[in-house]
C-alpha positions in Angstrom: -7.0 -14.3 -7.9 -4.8 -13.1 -10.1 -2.6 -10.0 -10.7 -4.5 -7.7 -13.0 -1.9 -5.4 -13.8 2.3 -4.1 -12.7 2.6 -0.7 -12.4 6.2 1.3 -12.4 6.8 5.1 -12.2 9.7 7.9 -13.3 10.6 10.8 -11.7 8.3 13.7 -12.6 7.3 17.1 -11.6 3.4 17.6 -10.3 2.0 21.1 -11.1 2.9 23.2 -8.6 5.5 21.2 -6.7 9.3 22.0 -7.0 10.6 18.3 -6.2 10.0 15.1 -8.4 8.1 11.9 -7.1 7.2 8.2 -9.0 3.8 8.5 -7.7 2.4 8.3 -11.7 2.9 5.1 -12.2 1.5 3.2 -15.4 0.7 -0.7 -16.2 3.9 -2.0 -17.9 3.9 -5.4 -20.2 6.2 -8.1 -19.4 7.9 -9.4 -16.7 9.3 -7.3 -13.9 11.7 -8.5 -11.4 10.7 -7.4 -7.9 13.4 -7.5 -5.2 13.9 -6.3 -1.4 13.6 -2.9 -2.4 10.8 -3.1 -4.5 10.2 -3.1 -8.4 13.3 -2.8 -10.4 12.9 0.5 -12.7 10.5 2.3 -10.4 11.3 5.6 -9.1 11.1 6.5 -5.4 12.3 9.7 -5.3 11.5 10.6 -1.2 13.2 8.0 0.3 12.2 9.0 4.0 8.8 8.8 3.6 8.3 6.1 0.7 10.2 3.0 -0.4 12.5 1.2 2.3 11.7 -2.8 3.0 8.6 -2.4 5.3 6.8 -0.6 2.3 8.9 -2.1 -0.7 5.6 -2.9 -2.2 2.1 -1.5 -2.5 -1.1 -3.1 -3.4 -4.3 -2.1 -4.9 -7.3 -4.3 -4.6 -9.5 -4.2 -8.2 -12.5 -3.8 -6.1 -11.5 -1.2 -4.3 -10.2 0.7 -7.5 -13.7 0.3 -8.5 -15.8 1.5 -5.6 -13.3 4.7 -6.2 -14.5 4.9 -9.9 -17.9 5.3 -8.8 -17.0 7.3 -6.0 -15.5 10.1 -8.4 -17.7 9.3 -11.5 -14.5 8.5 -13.9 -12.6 5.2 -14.0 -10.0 4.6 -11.9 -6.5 3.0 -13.9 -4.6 1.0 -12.9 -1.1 3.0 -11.1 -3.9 6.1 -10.6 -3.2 6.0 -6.6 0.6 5.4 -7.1 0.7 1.5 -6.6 2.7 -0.7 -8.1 0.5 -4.2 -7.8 -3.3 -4.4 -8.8 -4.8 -7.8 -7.6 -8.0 -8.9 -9.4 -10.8 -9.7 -7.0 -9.4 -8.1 -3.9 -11.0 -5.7 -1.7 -8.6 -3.5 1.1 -10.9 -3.4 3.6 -10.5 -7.0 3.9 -6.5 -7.0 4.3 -4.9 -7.3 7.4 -1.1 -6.8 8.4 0.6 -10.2 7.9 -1.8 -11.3 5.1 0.5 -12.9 2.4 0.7 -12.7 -1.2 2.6 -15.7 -3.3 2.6 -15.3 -6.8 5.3 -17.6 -8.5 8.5 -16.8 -6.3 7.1 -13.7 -5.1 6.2 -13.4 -1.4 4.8 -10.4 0.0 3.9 -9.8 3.1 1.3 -6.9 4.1 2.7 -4.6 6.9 0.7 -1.4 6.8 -1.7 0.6 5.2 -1.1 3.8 2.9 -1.8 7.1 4.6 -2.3 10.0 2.4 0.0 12.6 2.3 0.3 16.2 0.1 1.7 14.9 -2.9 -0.8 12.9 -3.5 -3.4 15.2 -3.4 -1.6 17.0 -5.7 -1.7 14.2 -7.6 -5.2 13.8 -8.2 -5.6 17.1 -8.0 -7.4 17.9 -5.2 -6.6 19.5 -2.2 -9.4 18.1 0.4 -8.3 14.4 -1.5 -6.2 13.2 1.9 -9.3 13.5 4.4 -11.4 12.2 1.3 -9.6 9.0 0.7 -9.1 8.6 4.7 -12.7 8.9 5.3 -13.5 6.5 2.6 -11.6 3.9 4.7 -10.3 1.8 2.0 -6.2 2.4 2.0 -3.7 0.8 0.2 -2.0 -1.9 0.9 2.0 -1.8 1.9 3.9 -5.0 2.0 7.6 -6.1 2.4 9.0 -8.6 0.2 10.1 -12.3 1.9 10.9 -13.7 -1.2 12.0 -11.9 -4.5 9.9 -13.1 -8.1 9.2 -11.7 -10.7 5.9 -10.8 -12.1 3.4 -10.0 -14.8 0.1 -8.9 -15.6 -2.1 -12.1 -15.3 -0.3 -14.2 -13.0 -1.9 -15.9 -10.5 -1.5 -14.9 -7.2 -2.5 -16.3 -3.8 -4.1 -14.5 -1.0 -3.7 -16.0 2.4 -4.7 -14.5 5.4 -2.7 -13.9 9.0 -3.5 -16.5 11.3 -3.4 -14.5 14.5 -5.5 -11.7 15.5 -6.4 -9.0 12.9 -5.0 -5.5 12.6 -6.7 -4.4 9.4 -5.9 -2.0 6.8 -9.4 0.6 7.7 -8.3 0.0 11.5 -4.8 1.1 10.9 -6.1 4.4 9.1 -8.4 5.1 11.4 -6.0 5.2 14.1 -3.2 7.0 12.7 -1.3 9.0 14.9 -3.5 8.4 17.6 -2.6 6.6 21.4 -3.3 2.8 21.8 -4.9 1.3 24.8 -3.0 -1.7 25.8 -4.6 -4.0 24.6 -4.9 -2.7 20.7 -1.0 -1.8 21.5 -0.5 -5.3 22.0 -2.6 -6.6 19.7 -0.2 -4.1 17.0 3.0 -5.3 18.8 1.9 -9.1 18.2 1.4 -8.7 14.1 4.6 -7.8 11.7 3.5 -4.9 11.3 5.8 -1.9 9.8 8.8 -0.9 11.7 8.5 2.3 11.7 4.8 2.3 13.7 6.4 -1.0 15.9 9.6 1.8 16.8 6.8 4.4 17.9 4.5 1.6 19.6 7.0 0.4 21.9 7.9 3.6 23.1 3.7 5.1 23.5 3.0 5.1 26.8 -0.7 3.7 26.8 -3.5 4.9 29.1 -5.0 3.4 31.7 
């Protein structure tokens, strides 16, 4: 695999909205230092909801991008969704939480996947977009970073999967804001997932 391209955002306006966000990202040339934070030069304007180390990062999978272009009958580019890191080859609905990516110093490891939210319906423009990419099932990828690098379009980078058991990026979607059993509570608890969803799993109280 390889990283297809590095996308970085300002702070801009959306029609209609009275606060700024770095969702519109665009594919950048060169090399880009990525640290703890995230990608140096790109603008996370809503800090309680976006940005922070669980979430540093987020990935797009080229085949995913694609099935979208169909999906909506125009292509797709790269930074369209608002993420920063589009990986040739990769498909979402394959990625589980603690799945790694390495590309030269980099490390990255995946913690959750992207719910939708209002701005970026506005975004694309469409208000029923947020049950429209949920029930495609296909989020985005969030990942901390273990290890800073920096990066460029055309790198290789290496995919390798969590050894223990899965949580995957359509499961953790589909269950958004819903209650656990125990054993899929567990099964959450056991992988590195995001701390924000670990602080509200330890305190669920799980049926029977």
């Amino acid at each position: 695999m390889k990283i297809l391209a590095v996308c970085i955002g300002s702070a801009e306006r959306l029609p209609g909205k009275s606060y700024k966000t770095g969702i519109n990202k665009h594919p950048v040339g060169g090399n880009v230092l990525v640290d703890a934070e995230g990608l140096v030069g790109d603008a996370i304007c809503n800090r309680k909801h976006h940005g922070g180390v669980d979430q540093a990062v987020y990935l797009e999978g080229s085949l995913t991008l694609d099935w979208w272009s169909s999906e909506m009958g125009e292509t797709v580019e790269p930074g369209t969704f608002g993420e920063n890191i589009v990986v040739d080859g990769l498909d979402n609905r394959v990625v589980s939480v603690g799945d790694r990516f390495i590309a030269g110093d980099l490390v990255l490891e995946v913690t959750s996947a992207r719910i939708p939210c209002a701005t970026f319906a506005a975004r694309m423009g469409d208000p029923r977009f947020v049950k429209r990419y949920t029930q495609a099932a296909r989020p985005g990828i969030y990942c901390r970073v273990l290890h800073s690098g920096t990066i460029a379009a055309g790198l290789a980078i290496d995919y390798r999967p969590y050894a223990g058991e899965k949580v995957t990026m359509p499961e953790m979607i589909a269950t958004f804001g819903k209650t656990l059993n125990a054993r899929d509570r567990n099964r959450y608890l056991a992988a590195p997932i995001h701390y924000k969803l670990r602080d509200i799993l330890e305190l669920q109280e799980t049926p029977n």
